[in-house]
N, C-alpha and C positions, 0 to 999 in steps of 0.2 A: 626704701629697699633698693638697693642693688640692683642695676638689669643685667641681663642675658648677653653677652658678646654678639655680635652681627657675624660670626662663624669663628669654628671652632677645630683645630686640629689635634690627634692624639702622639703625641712625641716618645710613648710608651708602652706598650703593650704584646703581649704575647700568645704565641697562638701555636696551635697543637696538642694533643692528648698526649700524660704520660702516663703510664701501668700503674695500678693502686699499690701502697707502697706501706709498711707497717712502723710508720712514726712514730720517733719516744716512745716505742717498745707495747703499743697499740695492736689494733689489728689493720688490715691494708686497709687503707681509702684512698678516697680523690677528693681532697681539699677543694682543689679548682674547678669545682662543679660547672663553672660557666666556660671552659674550655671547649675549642674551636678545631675541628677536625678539617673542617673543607673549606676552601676557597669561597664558595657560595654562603657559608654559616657566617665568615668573617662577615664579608658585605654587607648582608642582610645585617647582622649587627649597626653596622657603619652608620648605615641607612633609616634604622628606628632611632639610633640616636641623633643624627644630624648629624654626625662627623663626617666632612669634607675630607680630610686627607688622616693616612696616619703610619707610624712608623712601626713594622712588627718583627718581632723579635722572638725566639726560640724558645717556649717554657721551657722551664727549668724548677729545679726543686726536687726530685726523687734523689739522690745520692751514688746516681750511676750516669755519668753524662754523656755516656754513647746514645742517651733517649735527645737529647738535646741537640748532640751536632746534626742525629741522622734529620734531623727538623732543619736543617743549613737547607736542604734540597726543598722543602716546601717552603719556606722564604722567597729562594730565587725564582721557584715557580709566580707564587702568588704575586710576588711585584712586575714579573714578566708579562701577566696577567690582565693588571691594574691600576692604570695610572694614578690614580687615589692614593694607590701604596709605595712604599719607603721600605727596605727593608735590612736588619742590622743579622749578623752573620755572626753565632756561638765560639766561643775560643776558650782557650785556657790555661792559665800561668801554670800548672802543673806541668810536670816532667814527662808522667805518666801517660800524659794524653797528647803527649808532641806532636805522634803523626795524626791523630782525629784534627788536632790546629795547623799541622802544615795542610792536609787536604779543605778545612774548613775556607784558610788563609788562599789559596789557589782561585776561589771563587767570588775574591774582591772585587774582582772587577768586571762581574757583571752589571748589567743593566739596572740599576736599582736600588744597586745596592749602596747606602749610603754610611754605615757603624760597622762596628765590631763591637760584640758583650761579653763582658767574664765576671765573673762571682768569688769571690774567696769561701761563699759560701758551702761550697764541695771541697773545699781542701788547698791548702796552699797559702802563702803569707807575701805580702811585700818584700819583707827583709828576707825570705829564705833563701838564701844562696843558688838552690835549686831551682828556683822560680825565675831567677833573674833572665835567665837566657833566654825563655818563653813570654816575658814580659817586653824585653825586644825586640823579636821579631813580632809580638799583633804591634807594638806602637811601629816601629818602620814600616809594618804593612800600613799602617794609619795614614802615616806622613805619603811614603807615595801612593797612595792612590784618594788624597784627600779625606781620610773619615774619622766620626769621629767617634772615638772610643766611649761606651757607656761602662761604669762599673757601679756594682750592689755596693749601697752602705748601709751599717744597721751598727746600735751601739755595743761597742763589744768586741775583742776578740780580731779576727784579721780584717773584716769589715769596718770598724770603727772609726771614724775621720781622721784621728792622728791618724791615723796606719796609713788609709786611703790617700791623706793629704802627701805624702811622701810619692806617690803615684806622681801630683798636681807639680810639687817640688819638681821632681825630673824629668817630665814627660813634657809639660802643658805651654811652657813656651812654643813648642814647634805640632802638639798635634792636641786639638781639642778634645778636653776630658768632661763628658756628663757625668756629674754626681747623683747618681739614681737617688732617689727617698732624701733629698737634702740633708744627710745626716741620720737619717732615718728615725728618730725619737730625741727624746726632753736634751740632752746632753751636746748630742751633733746639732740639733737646732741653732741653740744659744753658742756655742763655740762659732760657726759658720756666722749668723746674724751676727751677733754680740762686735764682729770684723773681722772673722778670715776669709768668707767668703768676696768682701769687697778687697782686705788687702788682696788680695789673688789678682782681684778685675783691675786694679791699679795698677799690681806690677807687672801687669801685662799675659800674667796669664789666659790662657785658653779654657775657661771654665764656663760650665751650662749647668742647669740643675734641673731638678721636677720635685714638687710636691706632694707626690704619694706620698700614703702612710703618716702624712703630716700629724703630731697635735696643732690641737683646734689653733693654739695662739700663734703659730708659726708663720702661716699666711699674712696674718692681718701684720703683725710684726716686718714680716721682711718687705710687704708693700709700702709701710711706713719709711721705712728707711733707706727702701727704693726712692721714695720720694724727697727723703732730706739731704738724700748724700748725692742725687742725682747720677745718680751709675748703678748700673746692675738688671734693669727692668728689659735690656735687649740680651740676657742670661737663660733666663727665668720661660720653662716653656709647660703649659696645659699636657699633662701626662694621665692616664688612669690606671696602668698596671695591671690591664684586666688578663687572666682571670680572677689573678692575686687580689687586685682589686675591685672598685666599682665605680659603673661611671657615673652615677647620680651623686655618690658623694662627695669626688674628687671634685667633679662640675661644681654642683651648689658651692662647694667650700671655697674655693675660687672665685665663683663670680663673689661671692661676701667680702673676700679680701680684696678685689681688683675693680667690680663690676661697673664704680662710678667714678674710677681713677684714667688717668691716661694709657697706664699701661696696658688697660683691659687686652685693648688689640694689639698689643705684642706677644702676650704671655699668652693667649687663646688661640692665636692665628701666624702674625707675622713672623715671631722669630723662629717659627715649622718653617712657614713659606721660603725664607732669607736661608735656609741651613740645609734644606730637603729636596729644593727643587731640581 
């Protein structure tokens, strides 16, 4: 069996309540039931899990993202806060939302603050013409003030890795891109492992990943070929997506693909430590 990492940090996660909201034509809920309203709920969190340090980030998911940026302000709070914490700062390729991203973008350079995140998931595409100007300025803000951009993948539609990878194509020379959810399911897995993900790390792109929302084979798969191809395992960082996520899943599934490998302590700890501090 697998052992447990000698410490663990969470490279993903997100924190703040948003309004219940009537999904695919439902009645309102809160999906994200384990969502985090106060600085103290976070911690404590941290703290029953063992997690040492971690990187928090603006829930998202309702389909109005003024719930999202106004969350930039408790970000900067909370890492002002807590040297524990990292904290990645809401944006958005959208037109629409230019001035919430130039106010959001303003606050790069606080103490702390080490990302910037955007989603296609609310609207917007790579190729949209309209999008490109806003796509610009978070990567320039990236580049000068050091950070590094996380964006949602998932299969399908404007998130989908072709789409995404065109992001990696333009940007990832000069400003590091995390590919949230490696691909996000069965399709992005194998396209990413299968070798786009290494050719990327050879031609010298700037790419990270996480394995939320993994299928099961994904793990065990890309530690494998972490280990044949000898590149990739200083990429690759322990995330749980919570409250999207969980962290007993993301953890176990992990230590199963890493637990008795060398990379254990990059993928759990070091490559947080080397990116975040």
């Amino acid at each position: 069996m697998a052992k447990a990492p000698k410490r663990h940090a969470d490279a993903h996660r997100h924190v703040g309540v948003l309004p219940a909201f009537p999904f695919y034509g439902g009645p309102p809920v809160n999906p994200d039931q384990n969502a985090r309203a106060t600085i103290a709920e976070l911690i404590a969190d941290l703290d029953a899990e063992g997690t040492e340090r971690a990187l928090i980030i603006p829930n998202y998911g309702v389909p109005d993202p003024k719930h999202s940026f106004a969350l930039n302000e408790f970000v900067v709070e909370a890492v002002g806060k807590d040297d524990r914490l990292r904290g990645a700062l809401w944006a958005s390729p959208r037109p629409q939302d230019a001035e919430f991203t130039e106010n959001a973008l303003a606050l790069a350079g606080e103490p702390g603050i080490k990302a910037l995140k955007f989603s296609f998931l609310l609207g917007g595409a790579v190729d949209d013409p309209e999008c490109l100007a806003q796509l610009d300025k978070v990567f320039a803000k990236a580049k000068e003030k050091d950070l590094i951009v996380h964006v949602h993948t998932s299969p399908g539609a404007a998130s989908d890795i072709d789409r995404i990878g065109e992001l990696v194509d333009r940007y990832a020379d000069e400003v590091p891109i995390h590919l949230v959810h490696f691909g996000g399911g069965m399709s992005g897995h194998i396209k990413l492992i299968g070798g786009r993900f290494f050719d990327w790390i050879e031609s010298g792109k700037k790419v990270y990943t996480d394995l939320t929302w993994a299928i099961g084979f994904a793990p065990n798969w890309l530690a494998n070929e972490i280990d044949k191809r000898g590149i990739g395992g200083d990429r690759v960082l322990f995330a749980t997506d919570q409250p999207w996520g969980d962290f007993a899943g993301e953890y176990h599934r992990m230590i199963d693909a890493t637990g008795s490998r060398e990379i254990a302590d990059m993928i759990f700890y070091d490559n947080f430590d080397r990116l975040y501090s």
